[in-house]
C-alpha positions in Angstrom: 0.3 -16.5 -29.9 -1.8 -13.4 -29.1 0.6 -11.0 -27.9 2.9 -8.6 -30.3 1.1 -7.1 -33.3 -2.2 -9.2 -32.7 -3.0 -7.7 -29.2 -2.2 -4.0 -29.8 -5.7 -2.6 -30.0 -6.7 -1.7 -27.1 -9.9 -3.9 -25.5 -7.6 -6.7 -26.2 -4.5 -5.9 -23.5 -4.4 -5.4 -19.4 -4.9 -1.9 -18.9 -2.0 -0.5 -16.8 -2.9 -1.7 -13.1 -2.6 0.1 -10.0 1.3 0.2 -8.8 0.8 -1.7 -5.0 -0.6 -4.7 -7.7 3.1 -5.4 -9.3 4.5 -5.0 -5.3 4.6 -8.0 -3.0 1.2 -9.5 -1.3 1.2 -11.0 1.7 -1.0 -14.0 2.4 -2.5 -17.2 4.4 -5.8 -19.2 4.8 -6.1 -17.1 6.9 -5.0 -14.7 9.4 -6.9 -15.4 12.9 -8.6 -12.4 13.7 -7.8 -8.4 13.1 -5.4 -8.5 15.9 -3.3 -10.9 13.8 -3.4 -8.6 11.0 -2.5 -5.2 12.5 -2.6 -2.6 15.6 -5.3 0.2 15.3 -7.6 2.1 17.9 -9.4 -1.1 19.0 -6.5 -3.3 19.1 -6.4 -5.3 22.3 -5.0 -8.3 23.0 -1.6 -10.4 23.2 -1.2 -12.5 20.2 2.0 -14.7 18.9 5.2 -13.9 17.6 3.6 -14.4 14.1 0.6 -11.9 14.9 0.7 -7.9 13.9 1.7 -8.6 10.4 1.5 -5.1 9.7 3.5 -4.1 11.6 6.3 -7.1 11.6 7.2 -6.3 8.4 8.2 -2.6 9.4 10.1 -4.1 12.3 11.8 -6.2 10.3 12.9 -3.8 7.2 10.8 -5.8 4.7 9.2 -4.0 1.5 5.2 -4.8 1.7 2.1 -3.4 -0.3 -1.1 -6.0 0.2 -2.6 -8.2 3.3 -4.6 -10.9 2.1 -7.9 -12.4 3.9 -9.3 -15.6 2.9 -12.6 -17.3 3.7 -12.2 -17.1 7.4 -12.7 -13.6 7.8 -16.3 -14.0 6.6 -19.5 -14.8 8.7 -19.9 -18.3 8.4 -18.6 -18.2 4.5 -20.9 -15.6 4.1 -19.2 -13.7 1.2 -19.4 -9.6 2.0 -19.6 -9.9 6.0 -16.9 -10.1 8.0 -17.1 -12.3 11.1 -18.4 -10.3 13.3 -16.0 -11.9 16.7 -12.8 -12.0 14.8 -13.2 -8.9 12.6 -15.7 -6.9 14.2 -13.7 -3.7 13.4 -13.3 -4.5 9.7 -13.2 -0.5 8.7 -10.8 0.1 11.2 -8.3 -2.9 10.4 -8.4 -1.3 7.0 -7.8 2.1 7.6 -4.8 0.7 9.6 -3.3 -1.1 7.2 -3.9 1.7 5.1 -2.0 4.3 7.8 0.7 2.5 6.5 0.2 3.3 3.0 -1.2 -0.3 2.2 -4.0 -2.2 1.1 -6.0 -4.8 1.7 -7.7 -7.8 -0.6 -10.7 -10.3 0.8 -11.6 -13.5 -0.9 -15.2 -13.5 -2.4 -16.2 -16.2 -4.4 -19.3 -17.1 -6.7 -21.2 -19.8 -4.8 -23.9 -18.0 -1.7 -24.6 -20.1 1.0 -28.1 -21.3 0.8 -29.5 -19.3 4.0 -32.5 -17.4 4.3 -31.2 -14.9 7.0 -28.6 -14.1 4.4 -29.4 -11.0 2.5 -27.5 -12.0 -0.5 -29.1 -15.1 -0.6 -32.3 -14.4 -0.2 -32.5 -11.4 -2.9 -30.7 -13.2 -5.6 -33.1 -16.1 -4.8 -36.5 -13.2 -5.0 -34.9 -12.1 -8.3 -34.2 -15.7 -10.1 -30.6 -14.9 -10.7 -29.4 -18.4 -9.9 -28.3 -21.2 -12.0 -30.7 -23.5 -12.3 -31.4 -27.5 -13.0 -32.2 -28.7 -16.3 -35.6 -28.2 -15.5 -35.1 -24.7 -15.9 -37.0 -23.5 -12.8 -35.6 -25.0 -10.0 -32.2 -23.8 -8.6 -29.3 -26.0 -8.8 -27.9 -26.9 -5.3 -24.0 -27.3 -5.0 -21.8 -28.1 -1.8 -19.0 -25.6 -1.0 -17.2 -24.1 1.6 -20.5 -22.9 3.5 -21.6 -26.6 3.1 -25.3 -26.0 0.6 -24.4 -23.3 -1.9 -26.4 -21.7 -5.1 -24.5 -20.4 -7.8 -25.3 -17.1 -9.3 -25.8 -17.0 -13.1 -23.2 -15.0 -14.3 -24.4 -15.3 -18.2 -27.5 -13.4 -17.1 -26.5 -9.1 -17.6 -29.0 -9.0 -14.5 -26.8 -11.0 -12.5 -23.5 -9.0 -13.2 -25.6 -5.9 -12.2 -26.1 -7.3 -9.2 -23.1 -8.4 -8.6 -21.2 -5.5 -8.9 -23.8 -3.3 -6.5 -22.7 -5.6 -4.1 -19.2 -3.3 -4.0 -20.8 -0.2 -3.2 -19.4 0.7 0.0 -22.7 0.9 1.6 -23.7 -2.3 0.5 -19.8 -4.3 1.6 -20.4 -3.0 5.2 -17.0 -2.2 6.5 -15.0 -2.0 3.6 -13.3 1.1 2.0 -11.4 2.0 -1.3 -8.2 0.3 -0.1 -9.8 -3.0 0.0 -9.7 -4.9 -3.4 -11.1 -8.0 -4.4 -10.0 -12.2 -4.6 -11.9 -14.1 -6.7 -12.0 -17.7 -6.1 -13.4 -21.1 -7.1 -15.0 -20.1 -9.7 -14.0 -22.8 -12.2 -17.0 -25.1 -13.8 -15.7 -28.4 -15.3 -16.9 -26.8 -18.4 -18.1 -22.9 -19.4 -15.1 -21.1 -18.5 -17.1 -18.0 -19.7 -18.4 -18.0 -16.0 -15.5 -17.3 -14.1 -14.9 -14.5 -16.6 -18.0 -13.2 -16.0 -17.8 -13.3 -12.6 -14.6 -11.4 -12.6 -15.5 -8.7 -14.4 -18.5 -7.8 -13.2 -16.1 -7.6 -9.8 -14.3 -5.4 -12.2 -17.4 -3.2 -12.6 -17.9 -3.3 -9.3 -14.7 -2.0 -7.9 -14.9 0.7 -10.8 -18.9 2.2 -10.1 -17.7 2.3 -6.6 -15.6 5.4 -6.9 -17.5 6.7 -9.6 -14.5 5.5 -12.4 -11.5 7.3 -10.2 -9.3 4.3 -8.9 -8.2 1.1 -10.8 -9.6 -2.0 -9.4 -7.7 -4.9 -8.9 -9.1 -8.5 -8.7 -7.2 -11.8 -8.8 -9.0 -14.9 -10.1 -8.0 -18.5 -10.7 -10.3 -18.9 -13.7 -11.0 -17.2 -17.2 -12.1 -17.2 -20.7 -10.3 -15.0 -23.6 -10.2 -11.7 -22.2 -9.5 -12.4 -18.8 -6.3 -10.5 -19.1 -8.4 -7.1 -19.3 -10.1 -7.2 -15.8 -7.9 -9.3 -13.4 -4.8 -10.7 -12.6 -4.4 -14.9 -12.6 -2.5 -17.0 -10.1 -1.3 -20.8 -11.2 -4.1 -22.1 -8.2 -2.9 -24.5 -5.3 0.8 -25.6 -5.8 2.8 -27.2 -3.3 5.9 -27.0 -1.3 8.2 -28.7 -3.7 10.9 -28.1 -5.9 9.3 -29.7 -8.7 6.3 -26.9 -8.7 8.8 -24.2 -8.1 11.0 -25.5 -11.6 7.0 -25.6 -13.1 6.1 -22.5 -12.4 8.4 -20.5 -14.6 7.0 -22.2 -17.9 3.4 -22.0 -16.6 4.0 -18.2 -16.3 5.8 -18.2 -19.7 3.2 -19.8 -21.9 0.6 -17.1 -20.4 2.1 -14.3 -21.1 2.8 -15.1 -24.7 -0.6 -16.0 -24.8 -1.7 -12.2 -23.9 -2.2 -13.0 -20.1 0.6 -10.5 -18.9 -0.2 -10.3 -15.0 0.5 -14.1 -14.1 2.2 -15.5 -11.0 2.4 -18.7 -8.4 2.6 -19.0 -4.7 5.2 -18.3 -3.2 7.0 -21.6 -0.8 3.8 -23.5 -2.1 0.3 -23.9 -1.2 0.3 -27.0 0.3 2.7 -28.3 2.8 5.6 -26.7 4.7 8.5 -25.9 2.5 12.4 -26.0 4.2 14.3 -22.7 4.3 16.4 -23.7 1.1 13.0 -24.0 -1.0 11.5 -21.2 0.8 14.5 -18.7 -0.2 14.7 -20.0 -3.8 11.3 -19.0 -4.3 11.8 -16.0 -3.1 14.0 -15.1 -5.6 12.9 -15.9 -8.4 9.4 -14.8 -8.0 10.6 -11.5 -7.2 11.0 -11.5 -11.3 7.6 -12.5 -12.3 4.4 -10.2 -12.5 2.5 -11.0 -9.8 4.3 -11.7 -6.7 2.3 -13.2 -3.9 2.9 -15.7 -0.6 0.5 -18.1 0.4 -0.2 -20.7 2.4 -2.5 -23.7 3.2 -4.5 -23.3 6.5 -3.0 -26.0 7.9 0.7 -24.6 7.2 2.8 -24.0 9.5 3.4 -19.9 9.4 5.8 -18.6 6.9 6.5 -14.9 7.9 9.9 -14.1 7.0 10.4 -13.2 10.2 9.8 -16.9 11.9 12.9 -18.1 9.9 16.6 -17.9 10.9 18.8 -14.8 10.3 20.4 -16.0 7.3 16.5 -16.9 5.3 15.1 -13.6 7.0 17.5 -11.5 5.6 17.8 -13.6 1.7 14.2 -13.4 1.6 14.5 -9.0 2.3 16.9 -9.4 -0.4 14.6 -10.6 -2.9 12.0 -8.3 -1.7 13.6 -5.5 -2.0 14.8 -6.6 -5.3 11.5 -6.3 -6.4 10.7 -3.2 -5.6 14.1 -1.4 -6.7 12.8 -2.6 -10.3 9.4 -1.3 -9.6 9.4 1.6 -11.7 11.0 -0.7 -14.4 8.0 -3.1 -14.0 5.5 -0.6 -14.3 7.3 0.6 -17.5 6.7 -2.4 -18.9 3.4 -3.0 -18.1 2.7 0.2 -19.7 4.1 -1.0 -22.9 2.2 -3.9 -22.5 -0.9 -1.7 -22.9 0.4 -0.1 -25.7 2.1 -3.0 -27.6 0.7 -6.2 -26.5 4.4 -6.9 -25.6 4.5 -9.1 -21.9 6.5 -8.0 -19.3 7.8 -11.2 -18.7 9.0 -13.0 -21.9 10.7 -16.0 -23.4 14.3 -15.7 -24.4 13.0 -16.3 -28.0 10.8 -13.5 -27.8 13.6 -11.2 -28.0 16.0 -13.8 -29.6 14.1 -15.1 -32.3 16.9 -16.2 -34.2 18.6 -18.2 -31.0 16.8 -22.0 -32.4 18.3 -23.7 -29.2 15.7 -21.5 -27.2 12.6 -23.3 -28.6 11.6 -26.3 -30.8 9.2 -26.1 -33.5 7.0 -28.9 -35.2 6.1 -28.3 -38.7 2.1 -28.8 -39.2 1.2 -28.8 -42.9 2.5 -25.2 -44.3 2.2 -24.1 -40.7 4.7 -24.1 -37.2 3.5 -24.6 -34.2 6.2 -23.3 -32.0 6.7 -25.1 -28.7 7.5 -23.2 -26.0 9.5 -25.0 -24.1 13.0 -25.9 -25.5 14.3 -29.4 -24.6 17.1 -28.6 -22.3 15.5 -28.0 -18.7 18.0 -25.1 -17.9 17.1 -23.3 -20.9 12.8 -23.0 -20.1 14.2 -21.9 -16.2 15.5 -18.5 -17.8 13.8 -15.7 -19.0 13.2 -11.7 -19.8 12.1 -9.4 -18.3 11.3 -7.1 -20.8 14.0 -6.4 -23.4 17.3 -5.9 -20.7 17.0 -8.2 -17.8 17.8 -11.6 -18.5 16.8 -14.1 -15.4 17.6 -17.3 -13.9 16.8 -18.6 -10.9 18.2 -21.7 -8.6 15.2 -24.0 -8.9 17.0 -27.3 -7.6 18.3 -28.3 -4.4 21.3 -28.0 -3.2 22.0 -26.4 -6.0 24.3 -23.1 -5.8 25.6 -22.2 -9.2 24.1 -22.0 -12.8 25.2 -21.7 -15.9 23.7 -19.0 -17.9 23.2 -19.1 -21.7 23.9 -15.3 -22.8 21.9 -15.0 -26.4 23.6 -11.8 -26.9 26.7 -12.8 -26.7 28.3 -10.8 -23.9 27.7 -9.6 -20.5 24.8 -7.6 -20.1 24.3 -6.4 -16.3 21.3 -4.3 -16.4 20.2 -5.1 -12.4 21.0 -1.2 -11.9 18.6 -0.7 -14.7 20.0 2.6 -16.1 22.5 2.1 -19.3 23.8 -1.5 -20.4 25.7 -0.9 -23.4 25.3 -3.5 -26.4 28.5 -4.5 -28.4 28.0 -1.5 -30.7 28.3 0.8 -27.9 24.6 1.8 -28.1 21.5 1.0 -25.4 18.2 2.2 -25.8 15.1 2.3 -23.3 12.5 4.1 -21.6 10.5 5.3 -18.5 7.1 5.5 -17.7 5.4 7.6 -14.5 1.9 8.1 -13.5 -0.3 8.5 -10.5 0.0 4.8 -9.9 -3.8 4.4 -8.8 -6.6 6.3 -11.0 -7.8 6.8 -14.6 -6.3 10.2 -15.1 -3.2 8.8 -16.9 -6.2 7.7 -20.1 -6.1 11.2 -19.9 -2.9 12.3 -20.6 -1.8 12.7 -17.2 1.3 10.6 -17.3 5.0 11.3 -18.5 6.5 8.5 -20.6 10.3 9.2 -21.0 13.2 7.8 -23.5 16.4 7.6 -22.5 18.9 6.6 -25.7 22.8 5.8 -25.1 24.9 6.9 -28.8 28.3 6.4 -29.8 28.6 9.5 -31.8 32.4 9.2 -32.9 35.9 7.7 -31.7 36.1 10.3 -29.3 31.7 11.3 -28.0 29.1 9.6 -27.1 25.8 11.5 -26.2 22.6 10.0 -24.1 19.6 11.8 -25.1 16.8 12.1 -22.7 13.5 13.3 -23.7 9.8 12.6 -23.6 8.0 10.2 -26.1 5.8 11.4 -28.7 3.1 10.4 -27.1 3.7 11.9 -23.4 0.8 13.7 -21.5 1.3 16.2 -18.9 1.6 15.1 -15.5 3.5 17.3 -12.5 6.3 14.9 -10.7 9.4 15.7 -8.5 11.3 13.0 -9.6 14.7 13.5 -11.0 17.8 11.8 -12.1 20.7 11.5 -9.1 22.7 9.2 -11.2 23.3 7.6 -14.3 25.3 4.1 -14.4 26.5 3.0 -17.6 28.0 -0.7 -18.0 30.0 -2.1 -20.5 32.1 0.8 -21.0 35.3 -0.1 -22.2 36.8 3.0 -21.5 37.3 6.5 -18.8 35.7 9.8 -20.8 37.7 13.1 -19.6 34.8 15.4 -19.5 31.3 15.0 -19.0 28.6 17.3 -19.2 24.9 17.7 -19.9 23.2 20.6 -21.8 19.3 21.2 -20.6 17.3 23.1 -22.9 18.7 26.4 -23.6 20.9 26.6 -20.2 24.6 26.4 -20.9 26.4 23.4 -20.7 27.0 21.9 -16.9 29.8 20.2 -16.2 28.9 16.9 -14.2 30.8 14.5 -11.7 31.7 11.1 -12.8 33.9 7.9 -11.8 35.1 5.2 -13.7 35.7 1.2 -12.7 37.7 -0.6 -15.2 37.6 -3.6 -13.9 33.6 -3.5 -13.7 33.5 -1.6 -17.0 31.3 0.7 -15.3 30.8 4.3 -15.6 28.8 6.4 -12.6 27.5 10.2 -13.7 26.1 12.1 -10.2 23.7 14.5 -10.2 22.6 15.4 -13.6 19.5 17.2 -11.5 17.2 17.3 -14.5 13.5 15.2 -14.2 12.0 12.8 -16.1 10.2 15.6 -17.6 12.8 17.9 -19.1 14.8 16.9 -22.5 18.4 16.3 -21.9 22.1 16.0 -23.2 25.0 14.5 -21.8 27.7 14.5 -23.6 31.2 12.4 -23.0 34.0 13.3 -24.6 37.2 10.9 -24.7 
């Protein structure tokens, strides 16, 4: 296992990725044409119900960052043109999408279609930067999606340097920097070095581009060790059953803990058309695992969540919007992944290590080797994300209840994600904030916050705020409106906070004993400022 203590330094971790990456993607092989994708100042023509994605999911109240192309939108799988009938406005497609405070990814894979009109082709060709036979001179010839392909030779540094020129936005005619980068099929049966290669010269690519500024983001479906520090990896091509849905958890489980934090699986299934049921339970619980994408096979029917009944349409928002109420959560954790090593999304026995029914172990010599998976199927369908929220999905049919296994004992409901109190009465976490898309935040422009719940005596508890140690400077509006605390067995009768040197404020509160539950509103301090409130019983 590589995360924990052996991944701290830092070449060895993700760095923290750009916020829209940890949102929801949207994606198909392959939107028809730029008409399908959005409206913008060339936009002409009637298309279906499924068409104007961009602006369907506005229409239809559904959370969405990222609008994926695959190989269609190329010239004749031409990788860096765009077709020049179906998206002969690419620029302007993009800056659309990006009216809407989105972004865009295109497909681009490492095999050039053998073609002398080709630019890429024929420069690569001048330059002897392909693989080549065992002869050494002549270049191999593979078959691919543009039918004869050569492969570049990513283990030569002139290769890479070519690679990533390619991304220079006067080189990718038409794109811009809210267009990021899919990297495909690049998989040997052997030598996984080259699809790591590949990637991160992409990586360099999307990073000379704007001089350093903005984080790249690339997805690829291959990798070597150290994958996890220049892209994100997807499962590859499941399909539309609920045997790849149960799969999919363990798949993502055994990467993290393997220090590959920024994991995921298609969403509904790659292949074939998955029923409503399937659809929604995938829904769900991939809206609590790091990288949470929809795809589809070409020959798939469409899967917009609008083309669904009411009831799927409005599950499906649900888990969407999920997601993103726990995106500053997610992006907390991902920064402690770049600090710690520590995955976002973890085994129960990562933070449980002394629950045994959680995962088996095989003694090997004087050695373990510990076994991910425990034997009872329920138990590998649950997991954490980081230390608070425990999760588990519905991965069978027809199936509407589950029984949960609580390692700590009680009921822990941190889905509000503000204060879940343990059975001493104490809760402990923190909160993270940067510029979600550049550098700066190496820098010190970032605020990291904790946020510590104490029971002081029989009658106060206190919840300290303040920054970390280790927090920069970085200028944010945001500020608390409301503190939830859960598992509080009893009503305080005063509450108040103390900022600084100000005097003490009393605050507004409400108390559910039923739920346990505790609501403080308006403390009006940021994220910035250290804090006190006080409850007094």
């Amino acid at each position: 296992m590589f995360s924990g203590s052996c991944q701290k330094p830092r070449g060895y971790v993700t760095p923290i990725p750009p916020l829209f990456s940890i949102a929801y993607h949207q994606c198909r092989w392959n939107y028809n044409d730029e008409q399908d994708v959005a409206q913008f100042e060339h936009f002409h023509s009637e298309s279906d119900l499924s068409a104007q994605v961009n602006e369907n999911f506005d229409v239809y109240d559904i959370p969405m960052d990222v609008i994926w192309l695959d190989i269609e939108h190329t010239d004749g799988k031409k990788y860096f043109t765009w077709d020049p009938h179906k998206f002969a406005h690419a620029k302007e497609m993009i800056d659309g999408v990006a009216a809407k405070g989105r972004k865009m990814v295109t497909i681009i894979d490492p095999h050039i279609k053998r073609d002398d009109s080709y630019p890429i082709y024929k420069d690569a060709k001048d330059l002897g930067l392909y693989v080549k036979k065992s002869d050494g001179t002549t270049d191999f010839e593979g078959h691919c999606w543009p039918g004869s392909s050569a492969y570049l030779d990513f283990l030569n540094p002139e290769t890479r340097k070519y690679w990533a020129a390619q991304f220079a936005f006067d080189r990718y005619v038409g794109s811009t920097p809210q267009l990021f980068t899919w990297n495909d099929m690049n998989e040997p049966s052997l030598h996984n070095m080259y699809g790591f290669l590949q990637h991160s010269s992409t990586f360099q690519g999307q990073l000379d581009r704007t001089g350093g500024k903005d984080r790249p983001f690339i997805l690829t479906r291959s990798g070597f060790v150290g994958t996890q520090r220049t892209a994100a990896i997807w499962t590859g091509d499941n399909t539309a059953e609920w045997s790849h849905l149960a799969i999919a958890a363990p798949m993502l489980l055994s990467l993290s803990v393997s220090g590959v934090p920024f994991v995921g699986a298609d969403v509904g299934g790659f292949f074939g058309n998955p029923d409503e049921q399937l659809l929604t339970r995938w829904y769900q619980a991939a809206a609590f695992q790091p990288f949470f994408r929809a795809h589809a096979h070409i020959d798939t029917k469409r899967r917009e969540p609008w083309l669904f009944s009411k009831e799927t349409l409005a599950a499906i928002r649900q888990a969407i919007r999920r997601r993103y109420a726990l995106l500053p959560y997610w992006y907390a954790l991902f920064r402690e992944h770049a600090l710690t090593g520590a995955p976002p999304m973890r085994p129960i026995w990562y933070e449980f290590p002394n629950e045994e029914k959680h995962f088996e172990q095989e003694k090997v010599g004087k050695e373990f080797a510990v076994i991910l998976l425990p034997l009872l199927f329920a138990l590998f369908q649950a997991w954490m994300v980081g230390n608070a929220l425990l999760v588990h999905p519905v991965v069978e049919k027809d199936t509407f209840n589950v029984n949960v296994d609580l390692p700590f004992g009680e009921d822990k409901d941190p889905l509000t994600f503000y204060v879940a109190l343990d059975r001493d009465g104490h809760a402990k976490g923190s909160v993270y904030l940067d510029d979600g898309a550049t550098h700066d935040y190496k820098n010190g422009a970032f605020v990291s916050t904790e946020v510590e719940y104490k029971t002081e005596s029989a009658t106060e508890s206190v919840i300290y705020g303040q920054p970390t140690s280790d927090s920069g400077k970085y200028e944010t509006e945001a500020w608390i409106e409301r503190i939830v605390v859960r598992g509080l067995d009893r009503t305080p009768t005063n509450v108040s906070i103390i900022r600084a040197s100000d005097p003490t404020v009393k605050l507004e509160f409400s108390y559910d004993r039923d739920k346990r539950t505790l609501v403080i509103r308006k403390p009006l301090v940021s994220i910035t400022q250290s804090y006190k409130i006080i409850l007094t019983f």
